[in-house]
C-alpha positions as CSV (number, residue, x, y, z in Angstrom):
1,X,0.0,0.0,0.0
2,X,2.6,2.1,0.9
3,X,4.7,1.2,-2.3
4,X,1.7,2.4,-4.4
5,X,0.9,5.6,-2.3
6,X,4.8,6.8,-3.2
7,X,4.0,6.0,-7.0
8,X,1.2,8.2,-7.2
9,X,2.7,11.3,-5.3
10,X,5.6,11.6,-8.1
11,X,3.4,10.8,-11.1
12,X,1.3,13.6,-9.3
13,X,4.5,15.9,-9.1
14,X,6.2,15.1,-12.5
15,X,2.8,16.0,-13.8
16,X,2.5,19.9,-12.1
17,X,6.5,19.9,-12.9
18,X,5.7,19.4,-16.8
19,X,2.9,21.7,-16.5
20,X,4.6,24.6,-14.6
21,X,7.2,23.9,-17.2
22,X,4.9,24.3,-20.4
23,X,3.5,27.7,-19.1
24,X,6.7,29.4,-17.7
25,X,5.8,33.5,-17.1
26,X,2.0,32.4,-18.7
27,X,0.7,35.9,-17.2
28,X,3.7,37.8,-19.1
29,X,7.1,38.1,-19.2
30,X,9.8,39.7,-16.7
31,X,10.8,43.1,-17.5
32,X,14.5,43.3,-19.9
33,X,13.7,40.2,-22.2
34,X,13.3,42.5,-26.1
35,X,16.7,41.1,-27.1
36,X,17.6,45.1,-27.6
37,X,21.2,46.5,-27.1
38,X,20.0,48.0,-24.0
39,X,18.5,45.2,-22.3
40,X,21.0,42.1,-23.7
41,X,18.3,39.6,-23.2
42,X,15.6,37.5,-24.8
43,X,13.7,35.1,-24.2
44,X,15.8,32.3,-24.8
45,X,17.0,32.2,-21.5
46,X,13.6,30.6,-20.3
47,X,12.5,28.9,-23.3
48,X,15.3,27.6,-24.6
49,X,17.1,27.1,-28.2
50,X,18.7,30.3,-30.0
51,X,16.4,33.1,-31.2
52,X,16.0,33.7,-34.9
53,X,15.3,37.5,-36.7
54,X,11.7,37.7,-38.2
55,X,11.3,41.2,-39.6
56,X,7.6,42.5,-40.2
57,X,6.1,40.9,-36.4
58,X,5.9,44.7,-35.1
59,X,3.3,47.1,-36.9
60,X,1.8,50.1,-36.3
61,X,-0.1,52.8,-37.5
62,X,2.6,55.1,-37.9
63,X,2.6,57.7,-41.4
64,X,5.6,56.8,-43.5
65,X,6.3,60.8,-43.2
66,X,7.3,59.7,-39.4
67,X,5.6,60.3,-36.1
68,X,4.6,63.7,-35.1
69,X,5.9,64.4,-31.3
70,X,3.5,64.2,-28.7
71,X,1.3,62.0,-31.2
72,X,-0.6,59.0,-30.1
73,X,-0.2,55.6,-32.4
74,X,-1.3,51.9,-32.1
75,X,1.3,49.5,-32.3
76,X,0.7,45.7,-33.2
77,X,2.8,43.0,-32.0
78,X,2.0,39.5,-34.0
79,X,3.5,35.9,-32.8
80,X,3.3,33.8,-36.3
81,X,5.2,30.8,-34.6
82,X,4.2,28.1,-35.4
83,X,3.6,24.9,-32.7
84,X,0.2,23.4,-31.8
85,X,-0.6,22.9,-28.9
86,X,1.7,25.5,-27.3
87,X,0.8,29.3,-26.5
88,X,1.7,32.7,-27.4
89,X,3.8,35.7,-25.9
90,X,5.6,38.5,-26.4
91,X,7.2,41.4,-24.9
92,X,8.0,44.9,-27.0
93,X,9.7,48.1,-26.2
94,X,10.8,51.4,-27.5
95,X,14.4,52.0,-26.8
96,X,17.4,53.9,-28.0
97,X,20.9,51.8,-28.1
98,X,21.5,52.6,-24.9
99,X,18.2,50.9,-23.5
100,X,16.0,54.5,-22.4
101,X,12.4,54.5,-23.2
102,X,11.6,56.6,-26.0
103,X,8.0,57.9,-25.8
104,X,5.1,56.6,-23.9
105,X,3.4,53.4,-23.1
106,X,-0.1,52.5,-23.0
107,X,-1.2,48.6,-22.7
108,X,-4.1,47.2,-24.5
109,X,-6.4,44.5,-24.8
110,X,-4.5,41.5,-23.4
111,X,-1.3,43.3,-22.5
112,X,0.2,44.7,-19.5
113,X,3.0,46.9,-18.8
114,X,6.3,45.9,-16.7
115,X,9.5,47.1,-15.9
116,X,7.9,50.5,-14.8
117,X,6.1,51.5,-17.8
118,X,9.2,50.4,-20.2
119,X,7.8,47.1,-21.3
120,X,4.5,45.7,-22.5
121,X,4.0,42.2,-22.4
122,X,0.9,40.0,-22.5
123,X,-1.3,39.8,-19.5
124,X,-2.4,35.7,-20.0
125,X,-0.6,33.3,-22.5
126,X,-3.0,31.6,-24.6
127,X,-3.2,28.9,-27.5
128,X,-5.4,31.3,-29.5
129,X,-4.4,35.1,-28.7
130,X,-1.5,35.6,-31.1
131,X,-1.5,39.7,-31.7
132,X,-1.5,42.6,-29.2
133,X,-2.3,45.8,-29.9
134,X,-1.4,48.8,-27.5
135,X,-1.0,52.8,-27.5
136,X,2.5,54.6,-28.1
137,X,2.7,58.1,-27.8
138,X,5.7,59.6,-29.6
139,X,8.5,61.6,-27.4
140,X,9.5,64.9,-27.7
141,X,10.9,66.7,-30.9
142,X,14.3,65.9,-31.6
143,X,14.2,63.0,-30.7
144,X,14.9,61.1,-34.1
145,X,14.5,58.0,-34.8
146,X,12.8,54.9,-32.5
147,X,13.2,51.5,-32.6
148,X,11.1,49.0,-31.7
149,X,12.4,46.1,-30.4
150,X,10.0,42.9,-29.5
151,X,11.1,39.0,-28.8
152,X,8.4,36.3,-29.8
153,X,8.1,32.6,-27.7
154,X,5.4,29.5,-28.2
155,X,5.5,26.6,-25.9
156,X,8.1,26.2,-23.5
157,X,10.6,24.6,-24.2
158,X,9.7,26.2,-27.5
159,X,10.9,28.6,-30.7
160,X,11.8,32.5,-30.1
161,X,12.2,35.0,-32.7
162,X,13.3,38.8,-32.6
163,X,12.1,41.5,-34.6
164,X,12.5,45.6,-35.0
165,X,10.4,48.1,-36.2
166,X,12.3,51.7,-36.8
167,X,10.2,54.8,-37.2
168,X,11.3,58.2,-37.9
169,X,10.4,61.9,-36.4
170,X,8.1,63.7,-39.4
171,X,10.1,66.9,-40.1
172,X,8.4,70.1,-40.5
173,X,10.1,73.1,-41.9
174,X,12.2,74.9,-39.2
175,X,11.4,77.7,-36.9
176,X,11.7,81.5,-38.5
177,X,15.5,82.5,-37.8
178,X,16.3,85.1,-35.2
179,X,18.1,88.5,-34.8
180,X,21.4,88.3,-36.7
181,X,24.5,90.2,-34.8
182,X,27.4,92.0,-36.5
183,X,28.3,95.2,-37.7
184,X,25.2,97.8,-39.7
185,X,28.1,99.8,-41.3
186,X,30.7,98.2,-43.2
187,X,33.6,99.6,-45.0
188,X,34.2,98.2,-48.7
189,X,37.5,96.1,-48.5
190,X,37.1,95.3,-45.0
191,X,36.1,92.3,-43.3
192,X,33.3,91.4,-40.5
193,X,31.7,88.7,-38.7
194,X,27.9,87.9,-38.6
195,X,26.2,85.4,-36.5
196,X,22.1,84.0,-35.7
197,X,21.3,82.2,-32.6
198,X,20.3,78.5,-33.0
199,X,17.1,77.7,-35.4
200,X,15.1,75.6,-34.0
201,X,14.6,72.5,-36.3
202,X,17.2,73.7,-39.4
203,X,20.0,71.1,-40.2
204,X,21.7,73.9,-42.5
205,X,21.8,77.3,-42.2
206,X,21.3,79.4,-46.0
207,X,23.0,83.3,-45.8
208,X,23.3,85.4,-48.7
209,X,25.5,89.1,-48.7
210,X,25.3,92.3,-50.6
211,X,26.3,92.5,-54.0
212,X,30.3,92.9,-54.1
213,X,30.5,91.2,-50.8
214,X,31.9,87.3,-50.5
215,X,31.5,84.7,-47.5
216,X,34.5,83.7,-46.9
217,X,33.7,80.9,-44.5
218,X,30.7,79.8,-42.0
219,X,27.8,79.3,-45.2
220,X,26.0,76.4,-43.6
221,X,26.4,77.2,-39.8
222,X,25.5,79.9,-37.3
223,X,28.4,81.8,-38.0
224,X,30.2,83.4,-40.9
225,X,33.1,85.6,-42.0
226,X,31.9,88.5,-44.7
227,X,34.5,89.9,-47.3
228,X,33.2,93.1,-48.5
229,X,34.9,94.0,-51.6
230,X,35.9,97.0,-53.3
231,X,33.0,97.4,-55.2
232,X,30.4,96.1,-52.6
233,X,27.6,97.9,-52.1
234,X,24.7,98.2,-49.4
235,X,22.1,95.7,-48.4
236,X,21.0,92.7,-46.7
237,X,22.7,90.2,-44.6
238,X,20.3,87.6,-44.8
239,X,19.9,83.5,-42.8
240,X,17.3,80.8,-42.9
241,X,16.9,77.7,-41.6
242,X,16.3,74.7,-43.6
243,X,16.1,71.3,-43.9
244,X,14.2,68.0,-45.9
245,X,10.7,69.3,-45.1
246,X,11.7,73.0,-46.2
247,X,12.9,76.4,-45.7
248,X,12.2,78.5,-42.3
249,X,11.4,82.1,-42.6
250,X,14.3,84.2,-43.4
251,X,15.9,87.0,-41.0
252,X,17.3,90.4,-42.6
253,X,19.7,92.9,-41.3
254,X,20.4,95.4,-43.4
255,X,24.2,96.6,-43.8
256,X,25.3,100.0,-44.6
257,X,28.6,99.6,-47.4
258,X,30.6,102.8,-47.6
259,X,33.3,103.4,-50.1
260,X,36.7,104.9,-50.1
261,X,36.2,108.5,-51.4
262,X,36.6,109.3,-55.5
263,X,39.9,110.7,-56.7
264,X,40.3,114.0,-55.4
265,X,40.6,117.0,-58.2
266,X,44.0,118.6,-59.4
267,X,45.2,121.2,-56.7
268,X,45.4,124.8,-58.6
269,X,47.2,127.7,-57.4
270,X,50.8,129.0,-58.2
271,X,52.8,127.4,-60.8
272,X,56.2,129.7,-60.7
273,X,57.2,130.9,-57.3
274,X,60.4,132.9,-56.6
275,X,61.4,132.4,-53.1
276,X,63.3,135.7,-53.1
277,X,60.0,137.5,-52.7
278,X,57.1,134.4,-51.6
279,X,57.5,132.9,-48.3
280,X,53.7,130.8,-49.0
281,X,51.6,130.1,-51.4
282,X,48.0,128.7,-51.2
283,X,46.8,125.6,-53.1
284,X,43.3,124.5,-53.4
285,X,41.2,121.6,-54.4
286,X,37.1,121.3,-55.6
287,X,37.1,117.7,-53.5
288,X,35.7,114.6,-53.9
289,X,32.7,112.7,-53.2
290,X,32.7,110.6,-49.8
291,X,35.7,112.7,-48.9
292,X,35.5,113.7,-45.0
293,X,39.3,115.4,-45.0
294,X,42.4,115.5,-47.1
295,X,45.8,115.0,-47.2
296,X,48.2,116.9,-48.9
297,X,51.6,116.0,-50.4
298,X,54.3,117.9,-51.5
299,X,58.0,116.6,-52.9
300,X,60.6,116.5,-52.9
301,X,60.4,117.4,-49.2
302,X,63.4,120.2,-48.7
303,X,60.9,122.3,-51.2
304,X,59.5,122.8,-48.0
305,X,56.7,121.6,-45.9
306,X,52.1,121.8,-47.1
307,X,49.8,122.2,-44.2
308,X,46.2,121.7,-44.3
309,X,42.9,118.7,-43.8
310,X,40.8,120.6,-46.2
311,X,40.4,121.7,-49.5
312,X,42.9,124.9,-49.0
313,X,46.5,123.9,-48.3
314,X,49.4,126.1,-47.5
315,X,53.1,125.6,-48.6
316,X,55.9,127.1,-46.6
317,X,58.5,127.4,-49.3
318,X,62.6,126.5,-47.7
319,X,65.2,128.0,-50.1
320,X,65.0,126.0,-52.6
321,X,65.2,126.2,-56.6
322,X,63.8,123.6,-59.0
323,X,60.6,122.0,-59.5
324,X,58.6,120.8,-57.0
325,X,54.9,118.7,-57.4
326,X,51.4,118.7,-55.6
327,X,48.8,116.2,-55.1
328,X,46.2,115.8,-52.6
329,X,43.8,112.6,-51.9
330,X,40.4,112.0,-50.3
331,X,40.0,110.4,-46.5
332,X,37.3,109.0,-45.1
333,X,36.8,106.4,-42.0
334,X,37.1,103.7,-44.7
335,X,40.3,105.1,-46.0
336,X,41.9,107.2,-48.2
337,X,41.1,107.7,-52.4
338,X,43.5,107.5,-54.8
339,X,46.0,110.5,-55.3
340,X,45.0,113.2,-57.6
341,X,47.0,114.5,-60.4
342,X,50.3,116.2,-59.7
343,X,50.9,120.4,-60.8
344,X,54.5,120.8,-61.1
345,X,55.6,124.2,-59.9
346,X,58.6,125.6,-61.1
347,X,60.7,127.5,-57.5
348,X,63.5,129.5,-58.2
349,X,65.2,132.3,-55.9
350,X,66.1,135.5,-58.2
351,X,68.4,137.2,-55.2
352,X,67.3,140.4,-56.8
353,X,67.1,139.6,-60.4
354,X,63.3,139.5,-60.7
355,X,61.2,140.1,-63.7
356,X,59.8,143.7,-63.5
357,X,56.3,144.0,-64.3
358,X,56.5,147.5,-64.6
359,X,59.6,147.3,-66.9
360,X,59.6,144.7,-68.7
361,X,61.8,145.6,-71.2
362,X,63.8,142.3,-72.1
363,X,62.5,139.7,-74.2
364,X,64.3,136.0,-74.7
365,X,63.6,132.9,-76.7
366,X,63.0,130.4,-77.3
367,X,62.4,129.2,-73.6
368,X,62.6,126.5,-72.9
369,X,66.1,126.2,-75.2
370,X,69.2,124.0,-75.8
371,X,71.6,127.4,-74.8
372,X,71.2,129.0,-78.4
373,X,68.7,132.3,-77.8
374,X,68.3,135.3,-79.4
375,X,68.1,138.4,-76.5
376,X,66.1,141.2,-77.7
377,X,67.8,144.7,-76.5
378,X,66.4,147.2,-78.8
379,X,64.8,148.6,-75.9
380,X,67.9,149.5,-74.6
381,X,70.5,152.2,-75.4
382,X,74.2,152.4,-75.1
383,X,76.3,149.7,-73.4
384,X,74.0,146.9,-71.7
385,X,75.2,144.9,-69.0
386,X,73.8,141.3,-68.8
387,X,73.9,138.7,-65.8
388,X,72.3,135.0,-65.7
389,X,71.9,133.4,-62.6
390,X,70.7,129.9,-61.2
391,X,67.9,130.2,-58.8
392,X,70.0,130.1,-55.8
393,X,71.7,133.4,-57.1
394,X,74.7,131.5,-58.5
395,X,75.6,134.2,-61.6
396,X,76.9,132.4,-64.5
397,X,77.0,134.8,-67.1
398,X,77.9,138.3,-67.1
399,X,78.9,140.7,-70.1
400,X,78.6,143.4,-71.9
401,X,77.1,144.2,-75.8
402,X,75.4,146.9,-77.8
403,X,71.2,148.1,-76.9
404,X,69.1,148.9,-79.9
405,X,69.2,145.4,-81.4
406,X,68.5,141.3,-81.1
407,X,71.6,139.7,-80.4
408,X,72.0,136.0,-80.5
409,X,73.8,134.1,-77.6
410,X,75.2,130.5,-76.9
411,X,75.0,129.7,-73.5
412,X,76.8,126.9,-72.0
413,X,74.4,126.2,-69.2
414,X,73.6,123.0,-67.2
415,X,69.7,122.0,-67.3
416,X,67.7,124.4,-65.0
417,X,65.7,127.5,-64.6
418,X,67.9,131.0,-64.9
419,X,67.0,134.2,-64.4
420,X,68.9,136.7,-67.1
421,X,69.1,140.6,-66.1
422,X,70.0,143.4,-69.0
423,X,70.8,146.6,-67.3
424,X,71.8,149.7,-69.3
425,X,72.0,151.9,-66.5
426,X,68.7,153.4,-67.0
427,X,66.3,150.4,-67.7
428,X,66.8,147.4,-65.8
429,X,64.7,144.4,-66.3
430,X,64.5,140.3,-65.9
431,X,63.6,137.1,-67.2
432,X,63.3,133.6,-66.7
433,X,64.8,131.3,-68.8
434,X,64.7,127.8,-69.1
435,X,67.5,125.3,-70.4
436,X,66.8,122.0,-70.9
């Protein structure tokens, strides 16, 4: 009797042991058991065997444009393994490769959630109930893409399978772009930085420059580098946003360009000074467009020294003889203009020798010469003194002819400007003479 008793208890127990056996985790399955990165494990582990890859077993309702953050979508897990007699399970979750939840769970008809809201699973394993279907609400913008990953067991021991389902984030166009810093007044040939805070949603950033100006780096990010040329002119620094849904509305700021001032106009004033008699002489300019002041130039520099920002400049003459030029250009906070034209003015120093306005009596040409002249005297009587000298008052030449008629003379003169003197004691007058 007894024999028979112990017979019967472990037919009992080896029965219950099969049967716990056949519906291991029938009311759902632990939490960490997708087969994702994140969690490492499936549900081999209790079933048995190695898991095979079944794409397709997760579906939802999901637009192929993406979900739309904060969106709520159903999500269908199928079991198609095959096995009579055996029943279904499954457990899914949304995860990035480091194993966060991504979005929000919601369980449905014959599903439960585990693992603290990270897991659905089903709530009772059945032979017949082979699909789930639960809510998912999509996470916050930026997020990118979400992968679904779900393992698949029937009977146990029995088969396992994994599958995925990847969804994207719908793009819309991105936000309008914001204030853009940098300079409002540019000079042309200068070069400036502009920048526009972060656009929400843009994975390129578009800028365009005024006409004549060049971006020399940045096009593409927040930030760029502006080479305004010579010839740029003003108008709009301009960003948007864009990306594969679109463009984002554009931001403006528009950029003042201002030029280096025109070419000044040629000085006038004095073209012959004799520093015998002129300590200064005044020079003067019309201007020039986009000018603000000027600077003046005088060579060679022992001529002597040009004051003045405006259109009036003085010369303070040294003792100097010979030719001497003037130019003046245009400034402004951009720069300076080109230089104008130079006059030439011819200095000499006649130490006395001057031509006399009152009696000009003396006539020479041709002047400029080689030496060879002809003096005309016949404004003078008796004997006539005459006396060439350089500008510094060097005398050259002196000697004495006959007034009362043209006499022709060879002098033997280095290149320069002379002054000659006839004197016949009662008229005494100059000129200048020039031998090249």
């Amino acid at each position: 009797m007894k024999k028979k008793l112990l017979l019967l208890i472990s037919a009992i127990m080896i029965v219950v042991a099969m049967s716990a056996y056949e519906s291991f985790y029938p009311t759902g399955a632990p939490a960490g058991y997708t087969g994702s990165p994140g969690d490492g494990h499936n549900c081999t582990s209790c079933h048995g065997g190695t898991a095979s890859t079944s794409p397709g077993w997760i579906t939802s309702d999901i637009p192929g444009s993406g979900y739309v953050p904060g969106e709520t979508y159903q999500i269908t897990a199928t079991n198609s393994l095959t096995g009579d007699g055996k029943k279904y399970g499954f457990e899914v979750s949304p995860q990035n490769a480091s194993g966060t939840l991504l979005g929000t769970l919601a369980a449905g008809t014959g599903s439960q959630l585990v693992g603290g809201g990270k897991y659905v699973t089903h709530s009772l394993a059945t032979l017949t109930t082979n699909s789930w279907t639960f809510s998912w609400t999509a996470p916050a913008a930026g997020t990118g893409s979400v992968t679904f990953y779900g393992a698949f067991a029937r009977g146990n021991p029995g088969l396992v399978t994994l599958s995925t389902l990847t969804v994207s984030e719908a793009l819309s166009a991105p936000a309008p772009a914001g204030p853009i810093s940098g300079p409002a007044v540019a000079c042309v040939a200068s070069t400036q930085n502009y920048s526009v805070g972060t656009i929400a949603g843009a994975t390129n950033y578009v800028w365009s420059v005024p006409t004549g100006a060049t971006i020399a780096s940045g096009q593409g990010t927040t930030a760029i580098t502006v080479n305004f040329g010579v010839n740029a002119v003003s108008g709009n620094v301009t960003v948007y946003g864009s990306n594969s849904a679109g463009n984002g509305a554009e931001s403006n700021l528009g950029v003042t360009v201002n030029p280096l001032p025109a070419v000044s106009a040629t000085p006038t004033g004095p073209l012959s000074v004799d520093v015998f008699t002129v300590i200064q002489s005044e020079y003067i300019t019309t201007g020039a467009s986009g000018a603000v002041s000027y600077l003046w130039e005088i060579t060679p520099a022992e001529a002597g020294s040009i004051t003045g920002t405006g259109l009036t400049a003085t010369v303070i003459w040294n003792n100097y003889a010979g030719s001497a030029s003037i130019r003046v250009k245009a400034m402004n906070e951009c720069g300076s203009g080109n230089w104008s034209q130079s006059i030439a003015v011819e200095v000499y120093n006649s130490v006395g020798i001057g031509e006399s306005a009152e009696q000009n009596k003396l006539s020479v040409y041709p002047s400029p010469s080689d030496g060879n002249i002809t003096v005309d005297l016949r404004a003078f009587t008796g004997d006539v003194t005459i006396r060439v000298a350089d500008m510094t008052g060097k005398q050259w030449v002196q000697r004495i002819t006959r007034g009362g008629e043209e006499i022709s003379m060879k002098l033997d003169l280095p290149r320069g400007i002379y002054m000659m003197q006839a004197n016949d004691g009662t008229i005494k007058s100059g000129k200048k003479l020039v031998i090249r």
